[in-house]
C-alpha positions in Angstrom: -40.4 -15.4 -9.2 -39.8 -15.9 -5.5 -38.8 -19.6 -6.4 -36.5 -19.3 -9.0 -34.3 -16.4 -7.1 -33.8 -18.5 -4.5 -33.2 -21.5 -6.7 -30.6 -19.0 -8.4 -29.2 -18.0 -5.1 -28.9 -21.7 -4.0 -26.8 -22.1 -7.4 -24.3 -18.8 -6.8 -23.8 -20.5 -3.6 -23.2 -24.1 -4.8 -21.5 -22.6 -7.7 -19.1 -20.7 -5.9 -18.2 -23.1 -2.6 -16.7 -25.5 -5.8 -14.8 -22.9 -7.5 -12.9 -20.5 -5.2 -9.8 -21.9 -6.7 -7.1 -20.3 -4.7 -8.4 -21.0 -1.6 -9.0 -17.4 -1.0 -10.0 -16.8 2.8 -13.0 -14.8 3.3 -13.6 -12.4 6.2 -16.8 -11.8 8.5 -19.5 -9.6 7.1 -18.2 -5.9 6.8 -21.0 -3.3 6.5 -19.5 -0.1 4.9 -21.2 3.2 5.7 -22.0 6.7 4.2 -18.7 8.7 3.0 -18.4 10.7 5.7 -19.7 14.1 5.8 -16.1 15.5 6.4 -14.9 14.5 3.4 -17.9 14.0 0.8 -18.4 18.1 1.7 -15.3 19.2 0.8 -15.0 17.2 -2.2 -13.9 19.2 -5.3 -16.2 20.0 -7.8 -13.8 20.2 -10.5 -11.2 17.4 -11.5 -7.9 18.8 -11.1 -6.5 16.4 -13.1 -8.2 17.9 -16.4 -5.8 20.8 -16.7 -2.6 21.7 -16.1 -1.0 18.2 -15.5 2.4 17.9 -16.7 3.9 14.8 -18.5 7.4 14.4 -18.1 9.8 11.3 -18.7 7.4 10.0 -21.1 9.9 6.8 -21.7 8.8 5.8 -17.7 6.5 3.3 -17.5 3.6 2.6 -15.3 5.1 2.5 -11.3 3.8 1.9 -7.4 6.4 4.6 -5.4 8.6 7.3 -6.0 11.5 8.7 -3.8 13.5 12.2 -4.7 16.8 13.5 -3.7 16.6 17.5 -4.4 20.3 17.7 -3.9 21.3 15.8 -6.8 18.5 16.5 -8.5 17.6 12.5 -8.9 14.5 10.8 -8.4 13.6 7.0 -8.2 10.6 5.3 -9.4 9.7 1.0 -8.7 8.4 0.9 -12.3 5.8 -1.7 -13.1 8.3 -3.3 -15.8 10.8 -5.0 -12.9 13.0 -2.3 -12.5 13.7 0.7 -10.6 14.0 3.7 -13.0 16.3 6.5 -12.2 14.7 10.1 -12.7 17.1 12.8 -14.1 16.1 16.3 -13.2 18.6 17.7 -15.0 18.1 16.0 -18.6 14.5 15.1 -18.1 15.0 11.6 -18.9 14.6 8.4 -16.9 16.1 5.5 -17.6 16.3 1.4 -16.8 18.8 1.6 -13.3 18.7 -1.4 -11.1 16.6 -4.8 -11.5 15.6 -6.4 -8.4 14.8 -10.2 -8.1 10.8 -9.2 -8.3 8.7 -6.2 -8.9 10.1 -3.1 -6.9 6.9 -1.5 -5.1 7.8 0.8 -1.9 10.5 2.0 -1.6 12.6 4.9 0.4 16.5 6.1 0.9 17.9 4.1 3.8 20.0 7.1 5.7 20.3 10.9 5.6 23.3 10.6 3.4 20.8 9.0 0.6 23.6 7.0 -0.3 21.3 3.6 -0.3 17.9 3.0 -1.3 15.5 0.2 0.5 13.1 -1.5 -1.6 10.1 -3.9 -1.1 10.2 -6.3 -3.7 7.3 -8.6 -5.0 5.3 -10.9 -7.6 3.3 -8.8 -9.4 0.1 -10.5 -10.9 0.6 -11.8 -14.5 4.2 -12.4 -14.6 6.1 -15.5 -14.1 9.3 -16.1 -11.7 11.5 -18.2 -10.7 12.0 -20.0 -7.2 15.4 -18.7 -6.5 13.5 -14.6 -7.0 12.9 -13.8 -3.9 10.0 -11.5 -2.3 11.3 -9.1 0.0 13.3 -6.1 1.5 16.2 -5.3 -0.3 18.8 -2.2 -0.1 20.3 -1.2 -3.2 23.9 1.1 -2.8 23.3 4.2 -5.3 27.5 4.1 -6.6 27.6 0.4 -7.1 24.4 -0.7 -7.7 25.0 -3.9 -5.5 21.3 -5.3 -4.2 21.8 -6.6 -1.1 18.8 -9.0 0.5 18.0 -7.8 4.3 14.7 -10.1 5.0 13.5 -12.7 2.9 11.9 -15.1 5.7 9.9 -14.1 8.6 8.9 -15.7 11.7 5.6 -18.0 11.6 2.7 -16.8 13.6 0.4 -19.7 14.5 -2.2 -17.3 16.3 -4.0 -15.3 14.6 -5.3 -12.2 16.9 -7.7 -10.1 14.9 -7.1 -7.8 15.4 -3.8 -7.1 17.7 -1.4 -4.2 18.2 1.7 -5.5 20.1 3.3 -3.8 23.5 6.6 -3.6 23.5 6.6 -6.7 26.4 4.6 -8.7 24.3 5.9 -8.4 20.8 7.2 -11.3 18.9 10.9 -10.9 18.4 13.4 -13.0 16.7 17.1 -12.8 16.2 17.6 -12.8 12.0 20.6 -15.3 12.6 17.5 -17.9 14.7 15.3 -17.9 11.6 15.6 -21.1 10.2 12.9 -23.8 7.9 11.0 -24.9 11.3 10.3 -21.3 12.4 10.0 -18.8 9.7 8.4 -18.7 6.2 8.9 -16.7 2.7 8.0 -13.5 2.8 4.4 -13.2 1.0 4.1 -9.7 0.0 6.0 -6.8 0.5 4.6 -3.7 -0.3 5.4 -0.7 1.2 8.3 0.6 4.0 8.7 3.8 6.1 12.7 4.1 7.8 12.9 5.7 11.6 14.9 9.4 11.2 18.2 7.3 12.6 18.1 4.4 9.9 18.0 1.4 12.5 14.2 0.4 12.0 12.5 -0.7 8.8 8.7 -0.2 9.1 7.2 -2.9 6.7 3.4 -3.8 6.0 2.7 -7.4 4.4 -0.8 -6.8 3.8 -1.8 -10.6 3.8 0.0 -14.1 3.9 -0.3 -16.7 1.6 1.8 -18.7 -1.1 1.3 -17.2 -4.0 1.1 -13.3 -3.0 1.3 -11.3 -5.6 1.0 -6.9 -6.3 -1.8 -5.7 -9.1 -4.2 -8.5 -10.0 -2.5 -11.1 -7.7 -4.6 -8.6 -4.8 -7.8 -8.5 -6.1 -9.0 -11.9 -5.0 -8.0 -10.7 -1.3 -9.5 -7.2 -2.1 -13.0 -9.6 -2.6 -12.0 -11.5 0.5 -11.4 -9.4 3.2 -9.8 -11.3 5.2 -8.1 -9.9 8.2 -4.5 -11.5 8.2 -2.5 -8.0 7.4 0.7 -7.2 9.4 3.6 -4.3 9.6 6.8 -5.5 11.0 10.3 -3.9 12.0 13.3 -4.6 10.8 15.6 -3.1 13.4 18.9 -3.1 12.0 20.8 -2.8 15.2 19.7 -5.9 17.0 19.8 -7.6 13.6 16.2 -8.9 14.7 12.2 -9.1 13.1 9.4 -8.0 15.6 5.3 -8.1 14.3 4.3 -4.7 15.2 0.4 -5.6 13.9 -1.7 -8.4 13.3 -5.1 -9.5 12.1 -5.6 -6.2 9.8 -7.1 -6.3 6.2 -4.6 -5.5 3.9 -2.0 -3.2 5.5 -0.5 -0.7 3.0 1.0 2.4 3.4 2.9 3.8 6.6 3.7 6.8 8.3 5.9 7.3 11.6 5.2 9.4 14.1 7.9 10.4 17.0 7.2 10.6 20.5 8.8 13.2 22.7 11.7 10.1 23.4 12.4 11.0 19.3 11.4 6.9 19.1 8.7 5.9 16.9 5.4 6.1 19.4 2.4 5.5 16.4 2.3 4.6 13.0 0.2 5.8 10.5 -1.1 3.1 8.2 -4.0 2.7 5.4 -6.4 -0.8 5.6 -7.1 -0.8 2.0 -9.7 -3.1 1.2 -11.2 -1.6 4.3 -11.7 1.7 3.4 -9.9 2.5 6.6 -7.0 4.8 8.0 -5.8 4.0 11.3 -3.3 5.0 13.9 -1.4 2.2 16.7 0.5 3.3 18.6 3.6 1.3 19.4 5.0 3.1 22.5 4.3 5.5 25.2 1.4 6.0 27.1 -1.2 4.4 24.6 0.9 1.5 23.7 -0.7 -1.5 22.3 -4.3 0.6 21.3 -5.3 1.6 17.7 -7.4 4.2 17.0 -9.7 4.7 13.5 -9.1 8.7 11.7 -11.1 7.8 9.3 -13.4 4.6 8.0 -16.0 4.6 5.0 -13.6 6.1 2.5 -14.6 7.3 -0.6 -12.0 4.9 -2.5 -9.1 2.3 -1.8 -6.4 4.2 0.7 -3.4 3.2 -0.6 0.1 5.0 0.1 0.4 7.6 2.3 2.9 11.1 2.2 3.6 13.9 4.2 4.2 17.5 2.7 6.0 20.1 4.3 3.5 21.1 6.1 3.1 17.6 7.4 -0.1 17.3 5.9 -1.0 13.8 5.0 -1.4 13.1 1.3 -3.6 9.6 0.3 -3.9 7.9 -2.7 -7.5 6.5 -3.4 -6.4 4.1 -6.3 -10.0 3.3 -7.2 -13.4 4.6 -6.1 -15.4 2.7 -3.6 -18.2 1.6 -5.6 -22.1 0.2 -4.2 -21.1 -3.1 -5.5 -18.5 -3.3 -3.3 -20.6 -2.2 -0.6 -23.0 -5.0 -1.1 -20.4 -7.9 -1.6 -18.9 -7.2 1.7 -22.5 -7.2 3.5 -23.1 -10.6 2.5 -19.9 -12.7 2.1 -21.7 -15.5 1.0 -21.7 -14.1 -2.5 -17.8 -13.8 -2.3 -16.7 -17.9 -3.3 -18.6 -17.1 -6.6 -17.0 -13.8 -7.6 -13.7 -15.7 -6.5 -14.9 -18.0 -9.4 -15.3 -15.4 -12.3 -12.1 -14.2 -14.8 -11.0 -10.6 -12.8 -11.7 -9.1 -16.6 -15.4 -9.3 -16.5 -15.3 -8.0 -12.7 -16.9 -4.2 -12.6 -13.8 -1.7 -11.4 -14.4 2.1 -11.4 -12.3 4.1 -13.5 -12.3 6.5 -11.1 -8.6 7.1 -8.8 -8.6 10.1 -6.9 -7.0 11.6 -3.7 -7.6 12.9 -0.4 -5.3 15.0 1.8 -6.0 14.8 5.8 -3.9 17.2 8.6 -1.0 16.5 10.5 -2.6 14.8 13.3 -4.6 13.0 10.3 -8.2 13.8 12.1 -8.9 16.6 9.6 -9.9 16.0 5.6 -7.9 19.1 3.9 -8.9 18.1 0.1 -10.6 15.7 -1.9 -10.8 14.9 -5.4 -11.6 11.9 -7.6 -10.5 11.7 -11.1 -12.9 10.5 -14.2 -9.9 8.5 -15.5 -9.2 10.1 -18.6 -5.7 11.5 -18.1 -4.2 9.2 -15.2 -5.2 6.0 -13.8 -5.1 4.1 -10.7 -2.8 6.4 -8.2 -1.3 4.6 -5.6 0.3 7.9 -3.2 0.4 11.4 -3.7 4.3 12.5 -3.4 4.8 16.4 -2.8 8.4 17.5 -3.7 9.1 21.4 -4.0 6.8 23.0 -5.4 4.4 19.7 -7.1 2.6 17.0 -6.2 3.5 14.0 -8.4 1.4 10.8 -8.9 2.7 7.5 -9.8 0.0 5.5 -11.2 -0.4 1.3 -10.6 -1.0 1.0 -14.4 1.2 -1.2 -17.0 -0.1 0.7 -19.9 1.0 4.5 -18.6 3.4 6.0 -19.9 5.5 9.7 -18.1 6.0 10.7 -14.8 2.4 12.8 -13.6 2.7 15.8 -11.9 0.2 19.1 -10.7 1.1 22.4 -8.9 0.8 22.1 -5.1 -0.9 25.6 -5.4 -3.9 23.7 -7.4 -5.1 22.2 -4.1 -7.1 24.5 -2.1 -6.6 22.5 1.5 -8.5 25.0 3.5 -6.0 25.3 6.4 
């Protein structure tokens, strides 16, 4: 026996150094720990999700973000299909709005005046473009529906720091109007923006770089991976210029800004997906250029992140962390042959679920995972008003998913 498991090892190996066809990098061994305590104590024992969700807009397919304006009782969703979908309150329909050059994923209202809407645009997995659709940030005006392109290229980084939060002194800056075919390159993926109060910086994470980035199944081959070459940059509108904020991160997702007492941004808030991980960096003041871990060893994939009123921070855990996964990224040497294998035979829970921290985000309020039944695959927890709505990453939902804020007991 003790032959042929290592003659079978020595063939996963071979087998998979020939056949990691997309040239996937793979990261350093990553051992995942316990849930902690914090949060697997407080976990719910009953699935919220089993009564009491209400289905709305059922015409609204399957989408990554939504944004709401209470005042004209609107909402916005970056459905799955291509488009972004606009929600009416007042009918209770949604319908087909504005078509961006790729699949709309984060997106948010570029001023106070929410007369524009910024969107990250990207491949999503399965679906064919062409070379003139763009990936990207683009800001769509509400009246006219004009889609304007703000940052299709970004500067090249030829060092890779892993990982590497950026002083203000040392942060690589360039002039949009300087980017040109020797010094910049496409835009790989998109995924997820967060605005400053005064609209003049664009928080963006690209959660890794390569040619053929793409949202949904397009990820998982990086989720396997793990390789750390995740970055947020800033867009700041003002100086017409691109700064990297972050380097050398696995998968950077969602964001969160945090002011400092100069009202500027001073931390940021993000999720490390495939790393189980939420984090803080701090940009400015007195801790510039530091990071610091709220929580690792998550129960399930962090994805986007929300604040309530109450500035509580809202996750969504898009799948459950599973043992498999656990084991894959202990020994990496398995990794080339998973890369190998059609995604559809690949184990992936059923389970989606949430988790809601405190303000300062050092605190678990809530857990909960979900069997899968009623809603798949949540990607952020949105509170608006009175509810907590869930867009779900799947192409086969169907409504707009929504529960009581009351359901949640956050123990505050």
């Amino acid at each position: 026996m003790k032959v042929n498991h290592t003659i079978l090892m020595v063939l996963i190996l071979f087998f998979g150094l020939c056949c990691n066809p997309g040239k996937i990098k793979i990261g350093e061994p990553v051992v995942l720990g316990e849930v902690p305590s914090q949060i697997s104590e407080i976990e719910s024992k009953k699935d919220p999700f089993l009564s009491g969700l209400k289905i709305e807009m059922e015409e609204l397919p399957g989408h990554d973000d939504l944004i709401f304006d209470s005042q004209r009782r609107i909402g916005y969703a970056s459905g799955m299909d291509g488009w972004v979908w606009k929600l009416d309150e007042k009918t209770g329909m949604a319908s087909r709005w504005v078509r961006p050059p790729v699949n709309p994923a984060g997106m948010q209202f570029a001023n106070k005046e929410k007369n524009k809407i910024l969107v990250c645009a990207s491949r999503l997995g399965g679906e064919s473009y062409e070379p003139k659709d763009r990936v990207g940030l683009y800001e769509i005006d509400i009246e006219s529906k004009v889609t304007t392109p703000l940052l299709l290229d970004l500067p090249k980084t030829d060092t890779e720091e892993f990982p590497k939060v950026y002083t203000l002194a040392e942060r690589p800056t360039v002039f949009l109007k300087d980017l040109n075919a020797s010094n910049s390159r496409p835009f790989s993926l998109c995924n997820d923006l967060a605005v400053s109060k005064d609209g003049d910086r664009i928080y963006i994470s690209e959660p890794f770089e390569r040619e053929d980035a793409a949202m949904g199944s397009g990820a998982v081959p990086e989720a396997i991976g793990l390789y750390p070459h995740g970055k947020l940059w800033m867009l700041d509108r003002k100086r017409t210029s691109v700064s990297l904020l972050l380097n050398g991160f696995t998968f950077v997702d969602g964001i969160l800004l945090e002011e400092g007492k100069t009202k500027v941004e001073e931390s940021v808030v993000i999720t490390e997906t495939t790393r189980f991980r939420i984090l803080r960096a701090f940009v400015s003041g007195k801790n510039e250029g530091t990071f610091e871990i709220l929580f690792e060893n998550l129960p399930g994939l962090a994805d986007g992140l929300e604040r309530d009123a109450k500035g509580n921070i809202w996750v969504g855990l898009i799948k459950r962390r599973s043992g498999l996964v656990d084991i894959v990224h202990k020994n990496p040497w398995i990794k080339p042959f998973l890369l190998s294998l059609p995604q559809g035979i690949l184990p992936i829970s059923k389970k989606t679920g949430i988790l809601v921290l405190n303000v300062d985000g050092k605190k678990a309020l809530y857990h909960s995972m979900h069997d899968g039944s009623k809603i798949n695959d949540i990607s952020v927890a949105v509170p608006f008003q009175d509810r907590v709505y869930f867009p779900t990453f799947d192409k086969k939902s169907r409504g707009l998913y929504s529960l009581g804020i009351d359901k949640f007991s956050l123990g505050e």
